[in-house]
N, C-alpha and C positions, 0 to 999 in steps of 0.2 A: 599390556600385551598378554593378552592368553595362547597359554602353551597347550600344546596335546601329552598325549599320554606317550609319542612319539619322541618327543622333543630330550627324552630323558632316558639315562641307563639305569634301571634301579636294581639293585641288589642287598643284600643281606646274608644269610646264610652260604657258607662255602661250597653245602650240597647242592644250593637253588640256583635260579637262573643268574646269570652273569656273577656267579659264585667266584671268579676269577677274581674280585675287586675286592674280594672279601679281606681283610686283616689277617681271618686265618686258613687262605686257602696254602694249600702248599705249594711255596714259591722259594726253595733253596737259595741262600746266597750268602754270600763270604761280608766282611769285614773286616777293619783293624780296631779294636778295643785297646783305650787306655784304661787302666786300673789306677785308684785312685792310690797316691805312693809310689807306684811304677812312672819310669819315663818311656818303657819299652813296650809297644805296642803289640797285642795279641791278637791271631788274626782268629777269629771264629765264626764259624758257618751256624745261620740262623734260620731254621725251617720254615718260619713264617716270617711275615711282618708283625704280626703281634708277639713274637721273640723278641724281635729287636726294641719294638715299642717297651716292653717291659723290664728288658736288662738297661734301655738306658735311661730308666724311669729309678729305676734301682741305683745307677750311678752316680744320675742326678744329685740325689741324695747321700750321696757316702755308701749306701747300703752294698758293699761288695760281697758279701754272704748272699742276700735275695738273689745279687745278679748273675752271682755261679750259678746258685743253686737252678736260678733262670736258665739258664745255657744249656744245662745236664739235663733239661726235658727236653730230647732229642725228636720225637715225635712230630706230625702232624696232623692228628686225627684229631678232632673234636672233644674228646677227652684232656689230650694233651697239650691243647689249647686253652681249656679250661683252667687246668691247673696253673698254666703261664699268666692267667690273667690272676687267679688266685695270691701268685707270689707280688703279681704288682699290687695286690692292696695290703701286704704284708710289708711293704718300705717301710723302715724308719727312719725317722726325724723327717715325714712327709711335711710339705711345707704349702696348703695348695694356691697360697700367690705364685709361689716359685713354679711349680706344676703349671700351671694358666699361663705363665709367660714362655713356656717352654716347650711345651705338649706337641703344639702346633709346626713347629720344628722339628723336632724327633720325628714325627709321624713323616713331614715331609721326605724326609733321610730316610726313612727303611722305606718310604713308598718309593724313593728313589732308585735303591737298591735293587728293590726285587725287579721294577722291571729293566732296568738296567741291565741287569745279569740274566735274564729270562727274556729270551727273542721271543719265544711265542705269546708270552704273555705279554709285551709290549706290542705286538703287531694287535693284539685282540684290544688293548688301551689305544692305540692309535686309531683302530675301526673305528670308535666311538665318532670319529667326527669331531663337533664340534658341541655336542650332546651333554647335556646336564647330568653330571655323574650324580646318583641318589644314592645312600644308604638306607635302607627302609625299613628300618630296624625297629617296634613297635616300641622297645624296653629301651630304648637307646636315643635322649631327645640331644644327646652332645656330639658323638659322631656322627649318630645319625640324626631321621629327622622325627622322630618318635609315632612313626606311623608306617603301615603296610603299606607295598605300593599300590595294591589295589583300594585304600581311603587316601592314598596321600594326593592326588588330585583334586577327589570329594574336598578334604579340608583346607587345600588353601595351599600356599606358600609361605601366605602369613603368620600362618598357623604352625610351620611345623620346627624343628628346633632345627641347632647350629650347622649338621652336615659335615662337620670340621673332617670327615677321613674323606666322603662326595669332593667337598675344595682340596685338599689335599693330594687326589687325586689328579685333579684339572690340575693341579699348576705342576705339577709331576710331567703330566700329558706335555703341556707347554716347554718345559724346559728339554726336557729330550728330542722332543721336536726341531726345539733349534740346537740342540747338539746335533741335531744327523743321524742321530743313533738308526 
């Protein structure tokens, strides 16, 4: 089956188009955190989805230092995205089977969150239709598909990598759909 250039949402960067889908665009939203030792649940608001990706990448791991330290960049700006993504490669006792079986999940959960608790950002995830979510991220062949959206049809599908935040998204799409939301 060949697809058009139509057939897809591609994004990438938060400033760019359909920057909405982004990991780091700013999509405010709450949660309850267990700390690792605690049975009391803390609720914290997480700027992005690549907050959340990061502190429970941190948790994953024991690491409850990265995953404050995660929290307390309060920010959403590109900068302070940056740094969030910095603390996730700072976990320790990374483990990356454990990571690979789990990644996929988390990511699910904060993309769940954000549009969950974001109406308009969920009505702009709804518009999509029924449309191929892309990440088009040139640096990026594991979320995204390691290519611009203007080569990523030139190269193929074959060609490009996992997409894992693009599925991510869809089954995000799917699930709140049949919530109702």
């Amino acid at each position: 089956m060949t697809r058009s250039f139509e057939d897809y949402v591609f994004f990438w960067r938060p400033s760019g188009p359909n920057g909405w889908a982004s990991q780091w665009h700013p999509s405010r939203f709450r949660a309850s955190i267990v700390f690792s030792g605690t049975d009391k649940p803390e609720e914290v608001v997480f700027p992005t989805a690549e907050h959340w990706m990061m502190v429970q990448k941190a948790l994953l791991f024991g690491d409850i230092d990265i995953a404050r330290k995660t929290i307390a960049i309060k920010g959403s700006k590109s900068a302070d995205c940056a740094k969030v993504r910095g603390m996730g490669r700072k976990v320790k006792n990374f483990d990356e089977g454990v990571w690979l079986e789990a990644r996929e999940r988390i990511v699910l959960e904060g993309t769940l969150h954000k549009f969950r608790q974001n109406s308009e950002l969920w009505r702009t995830l709804d518009a999509t239709g029924d449309r191929i979510l892309v990440e088009a991220s040139p640096f990026d062949a594991i979320w995204g598909i390691g290519f611009e959206a203007k080569h990523a049809l030139r190269q193929g599908e074959d060609k490009w990598g996992l997409n894992l935040l693009g599925k991510a998204l869809m089954q995000a799409r799917g699930i709140i759909r049949k919530e109702g939301i």
